[in-house]
C-alpha positions as CSV (number, residue, x, y, z in Angstrom):
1,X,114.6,91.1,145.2
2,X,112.8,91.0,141.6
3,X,113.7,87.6,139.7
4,X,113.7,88.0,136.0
5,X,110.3,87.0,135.8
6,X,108.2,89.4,138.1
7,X,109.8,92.1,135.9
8,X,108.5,90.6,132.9
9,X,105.2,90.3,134.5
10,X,105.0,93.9,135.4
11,X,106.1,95.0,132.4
12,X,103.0,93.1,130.7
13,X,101.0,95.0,133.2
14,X,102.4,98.5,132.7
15,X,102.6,97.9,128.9
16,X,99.4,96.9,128.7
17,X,98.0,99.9,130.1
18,X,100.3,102.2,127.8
19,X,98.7,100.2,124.7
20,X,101.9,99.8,123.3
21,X,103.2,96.3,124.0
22,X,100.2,94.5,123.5
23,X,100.9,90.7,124.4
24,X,99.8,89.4,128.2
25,X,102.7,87.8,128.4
26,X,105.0,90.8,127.0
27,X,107.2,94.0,127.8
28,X,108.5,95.3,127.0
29,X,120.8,117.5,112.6
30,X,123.7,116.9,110.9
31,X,128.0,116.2,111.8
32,X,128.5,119.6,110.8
33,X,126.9,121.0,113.6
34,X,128.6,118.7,116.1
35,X,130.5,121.3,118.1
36,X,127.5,123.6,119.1
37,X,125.9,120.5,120.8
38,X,126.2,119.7,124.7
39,X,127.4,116.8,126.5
40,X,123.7,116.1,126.9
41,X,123.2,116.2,123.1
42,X,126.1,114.1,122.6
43,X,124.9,111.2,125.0
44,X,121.6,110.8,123.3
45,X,122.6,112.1,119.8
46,X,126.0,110.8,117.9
47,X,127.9,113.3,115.1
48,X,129.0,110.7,113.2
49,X,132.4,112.2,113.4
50,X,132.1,110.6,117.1
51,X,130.7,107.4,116.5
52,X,133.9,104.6,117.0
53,X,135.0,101.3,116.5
54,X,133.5,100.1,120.0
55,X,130.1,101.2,118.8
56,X,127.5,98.8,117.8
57,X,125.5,100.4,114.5
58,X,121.9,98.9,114.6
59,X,120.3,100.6,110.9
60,X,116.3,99.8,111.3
61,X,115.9,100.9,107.5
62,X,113.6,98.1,105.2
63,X,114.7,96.8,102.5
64,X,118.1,98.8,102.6
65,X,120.7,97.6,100.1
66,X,123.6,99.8,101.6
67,X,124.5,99.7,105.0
68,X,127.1,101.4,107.2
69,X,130.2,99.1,107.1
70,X,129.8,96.6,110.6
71,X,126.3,97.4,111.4
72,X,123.5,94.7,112.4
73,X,120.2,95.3,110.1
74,X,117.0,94.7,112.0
75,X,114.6,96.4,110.7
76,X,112.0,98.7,112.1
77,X,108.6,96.5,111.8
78,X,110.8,93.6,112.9
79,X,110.1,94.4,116.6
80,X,106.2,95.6,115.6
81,X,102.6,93.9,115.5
82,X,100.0,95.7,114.3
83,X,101.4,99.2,115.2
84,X,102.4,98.5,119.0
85,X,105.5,96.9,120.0
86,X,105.9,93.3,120.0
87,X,106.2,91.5,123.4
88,X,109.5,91.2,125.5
89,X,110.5,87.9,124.9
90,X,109.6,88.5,121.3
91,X,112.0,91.4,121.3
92,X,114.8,90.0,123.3
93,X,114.8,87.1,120.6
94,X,115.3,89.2,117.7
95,X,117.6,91.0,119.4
96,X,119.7,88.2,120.9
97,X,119.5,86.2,117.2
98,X,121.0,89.3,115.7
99,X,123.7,89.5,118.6
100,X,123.0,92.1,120.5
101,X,123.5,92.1,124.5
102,X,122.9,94.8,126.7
103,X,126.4,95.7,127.2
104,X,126.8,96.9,123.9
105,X,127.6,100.5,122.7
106,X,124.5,100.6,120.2
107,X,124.2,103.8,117.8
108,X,120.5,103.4,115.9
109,X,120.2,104.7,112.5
110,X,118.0,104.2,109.5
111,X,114.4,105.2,108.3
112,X,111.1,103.5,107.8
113,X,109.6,104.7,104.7
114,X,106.5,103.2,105.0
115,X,106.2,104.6,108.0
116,X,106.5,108.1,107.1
117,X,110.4,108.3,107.3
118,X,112.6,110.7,109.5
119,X,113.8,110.0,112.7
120,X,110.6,109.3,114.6
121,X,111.1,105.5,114.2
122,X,115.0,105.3,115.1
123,X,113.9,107.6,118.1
124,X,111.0,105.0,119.1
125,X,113.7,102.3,119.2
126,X,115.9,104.6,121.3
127,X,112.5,104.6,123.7
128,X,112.3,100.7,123.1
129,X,115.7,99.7,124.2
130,X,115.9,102.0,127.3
131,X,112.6,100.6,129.0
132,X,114.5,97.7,128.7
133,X,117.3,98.8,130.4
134,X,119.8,99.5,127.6
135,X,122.1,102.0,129.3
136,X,124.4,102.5,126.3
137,X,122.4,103.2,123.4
138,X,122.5,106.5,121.6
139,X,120.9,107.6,117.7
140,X,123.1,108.9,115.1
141,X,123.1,112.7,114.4
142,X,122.5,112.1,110.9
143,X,121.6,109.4,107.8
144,X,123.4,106.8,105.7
145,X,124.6,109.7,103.1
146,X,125.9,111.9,105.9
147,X,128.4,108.8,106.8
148,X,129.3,108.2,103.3
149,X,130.3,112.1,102.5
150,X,132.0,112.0,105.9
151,X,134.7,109.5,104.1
152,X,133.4,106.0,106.0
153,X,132.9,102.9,104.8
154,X,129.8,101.5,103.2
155,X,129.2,97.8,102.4
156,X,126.4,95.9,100.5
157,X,125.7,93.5,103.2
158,X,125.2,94.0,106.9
159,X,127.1,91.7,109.8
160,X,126.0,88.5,111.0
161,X,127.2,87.8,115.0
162,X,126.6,84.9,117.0
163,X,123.3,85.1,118.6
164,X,123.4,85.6,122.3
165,X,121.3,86.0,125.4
166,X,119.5,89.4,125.7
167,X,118.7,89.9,129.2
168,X,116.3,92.8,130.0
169,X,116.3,94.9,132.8
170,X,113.0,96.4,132.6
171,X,112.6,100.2,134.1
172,X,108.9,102.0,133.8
173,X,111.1,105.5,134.0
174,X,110.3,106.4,130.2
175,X,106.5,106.0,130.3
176,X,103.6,107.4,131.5
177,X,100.6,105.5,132.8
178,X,97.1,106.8,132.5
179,X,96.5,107.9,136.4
180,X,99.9,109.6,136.2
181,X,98.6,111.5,133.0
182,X,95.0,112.3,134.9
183,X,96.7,113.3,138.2
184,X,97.8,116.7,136.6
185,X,101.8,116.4,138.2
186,X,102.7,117.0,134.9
187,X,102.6,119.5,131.9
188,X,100.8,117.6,129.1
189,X,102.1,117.6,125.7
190,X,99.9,116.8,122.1
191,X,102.6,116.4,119.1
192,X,99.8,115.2,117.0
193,X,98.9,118.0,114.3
194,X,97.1,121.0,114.9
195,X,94.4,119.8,113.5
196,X,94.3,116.5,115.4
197,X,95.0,118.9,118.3
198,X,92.1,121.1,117.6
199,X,89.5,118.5,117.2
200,X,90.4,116.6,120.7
201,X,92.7,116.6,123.1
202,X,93.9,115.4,126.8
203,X,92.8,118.5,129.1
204,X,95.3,120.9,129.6
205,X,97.5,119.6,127.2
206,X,99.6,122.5,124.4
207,X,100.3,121.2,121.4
208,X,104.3,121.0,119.9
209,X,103.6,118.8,116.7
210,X,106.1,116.4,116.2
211,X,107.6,118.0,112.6
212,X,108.4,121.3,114.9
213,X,111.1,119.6,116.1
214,X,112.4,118.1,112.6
215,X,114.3,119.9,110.0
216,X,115.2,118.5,106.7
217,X,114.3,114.6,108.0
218,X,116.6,115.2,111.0
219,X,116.9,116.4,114.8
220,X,117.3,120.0,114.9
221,X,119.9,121.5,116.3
222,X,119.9,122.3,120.3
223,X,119.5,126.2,120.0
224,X,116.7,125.5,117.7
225,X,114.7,122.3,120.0
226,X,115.4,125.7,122.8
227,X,113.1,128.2,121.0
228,X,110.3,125.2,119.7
229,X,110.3,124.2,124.6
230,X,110.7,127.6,125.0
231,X,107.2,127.8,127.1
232,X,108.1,124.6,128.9
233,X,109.8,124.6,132.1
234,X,112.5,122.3,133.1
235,X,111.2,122.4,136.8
236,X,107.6,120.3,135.9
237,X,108.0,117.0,134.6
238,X,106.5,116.4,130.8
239,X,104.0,114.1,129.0
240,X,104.3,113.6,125.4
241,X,102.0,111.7,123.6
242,X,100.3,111.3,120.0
243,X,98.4,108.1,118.8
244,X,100.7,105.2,119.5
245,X,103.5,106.7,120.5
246,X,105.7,106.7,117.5
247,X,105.5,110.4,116.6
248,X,106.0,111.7,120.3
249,X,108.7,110.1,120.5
250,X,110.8,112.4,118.5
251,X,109.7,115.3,121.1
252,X,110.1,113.4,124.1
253,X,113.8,112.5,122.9
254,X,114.2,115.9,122.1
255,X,113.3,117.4,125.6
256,X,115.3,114.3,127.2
257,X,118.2,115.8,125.4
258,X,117.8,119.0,126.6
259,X,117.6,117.7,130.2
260,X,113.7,117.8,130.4
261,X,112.1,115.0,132.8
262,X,110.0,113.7,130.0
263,X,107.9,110.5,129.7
264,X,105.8,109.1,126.5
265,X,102.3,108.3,126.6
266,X,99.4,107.1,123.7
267,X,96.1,109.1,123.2
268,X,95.0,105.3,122.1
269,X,95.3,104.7,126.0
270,X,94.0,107.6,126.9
271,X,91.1,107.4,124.7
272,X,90.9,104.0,126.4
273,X,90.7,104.6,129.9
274,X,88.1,107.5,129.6
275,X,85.5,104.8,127.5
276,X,86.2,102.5,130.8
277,X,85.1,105.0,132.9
278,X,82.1,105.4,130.9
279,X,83.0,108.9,128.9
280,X,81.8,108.8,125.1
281,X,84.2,108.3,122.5
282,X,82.6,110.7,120.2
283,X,82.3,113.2,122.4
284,X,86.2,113.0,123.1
285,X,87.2,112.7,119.2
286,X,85.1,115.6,118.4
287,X,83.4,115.4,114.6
């Protein structure tokens, strides 16, 4: 059997590799549109109208000064280090300080403006907490002013819990390693922009930018994610990558949503493991 500490180990391994968690000794819409979503949607994405009293709300927004009544504020660049994930016991800290175990209900909400904004970072979390083994975690359908025209409490201040223990249970499931992405088992997928796309990519790869599955700074709807996979086929498994991660992340939610087998990759990795086996860099980035 694993002990706590081989899974650490081989989560610094695999993360390492993804170029996401970067430490050796680290691992890792709108409500109104609520009933034309499927149980799927539902388990990943939360109407607001649906989230309860037993949910957890974790807002990842900087600098907020209005929070959704109950909810724990970490936010966003809290669990980063120079754009890549901090290490596992760096994140199981901050989440254990803020009180958070792995048996909560969490709902993830909240924007990071200097990161761009929309849901790309909430969704990135989502990623986060489910390589470490976060069953019940979900992101809400939604923002702060969605809640507040819904009728629910806002406070000033977020909640303060005890601190407790935040025991990982690490899973590789959500992310792609470099061989897996060279073998060509899967159908490779670019959500950088077309232009990014046009100067360089991973062979094979089609590009779905990541703001084709974004509509006014949320999730679109599920008939709408349909038509943007429409030439993707639920019987291959899918890679979604863009520079770090972040961006694809969106997409690769989106297809997990609609049942996809999708995992997340970084063209930083890629880009990575072709210079190692001696393949110029400029060559690969194009002009």
């Amino acid at each position: 059997m694993l002990t706590i500490a081989s899974l650490l180990v081989l989560a610094a391994l695999i993360w390492g590799s993804f170029n996401l968690w970067v430490s050796s000794d680290g691992l890792i819409g709108k409500s109104s549109a609520a009933q034309e979503k499927s149980h799927e949607f539902k388990q990943m994405l939360v109407p607001v109208a649906d989230v309860s009293s037993s949910d957890l709300l974790l807002d990842i927004s900087e600098n907020s000064t209005r929070h959704i009544q109950g909810s724990i504020a970490i936010p966003y660049d809290n669990f980063m280090r120079d754009g890549k994930f901090m290490s596992v016991p760096e994140i199981t800290q901050i989440l254990g300080d803020a009180g958070i175990s792995r048996n909560d209900s969490i709902v993830i909400y909240g924007e990071c403006m200097p990161c761009g904004g929309g849901p790309a970072p909430a969704t990135f979390v989502y990623f986060m907490m489910k390589v470490l083994g976060h069953e019940r975690v979900r992101v809400l359908d939604g923002t702060i002013e969605d809640w507040a025209a819904a009728g629910r409490p806002i406070a000033s201040q977020s909640m303060i819990r005890p601190s407790v223990n935040y025991t990982p249970m690490f899973t590789a499931d959500p992310m792609a390693s470099y061989d897996y992405v060279k073998s060509g088992k899967a159908r490779i997928v670019d959500a950088r922009s077309s232009h990014e796309f046009n100067l360089s990519t991973i062979p094979g790869a089609i590009n779905i930018p990541s703001d084709s599955v974004v509509f006014n700074g949320t999730i679109k709807k599920e008939t709408a994610l349909k038509e943007v996979f429409a030439n993707l086929s639920k019987d291959e498994p899918v890679v979604v990558f863009t520079s770090t991660g972040i961006k694809a992340s969106v997409v690769w939610f989106s297809l997990k949503m609609l049942g996809y087998d999708a995992k997340l990759y970084s063209w930083q990795d890629w880009l990575a493991n072709q210079a190692n086996e001696g393949i110029s860099l400029e060559t690969l980035e194009g002009p």
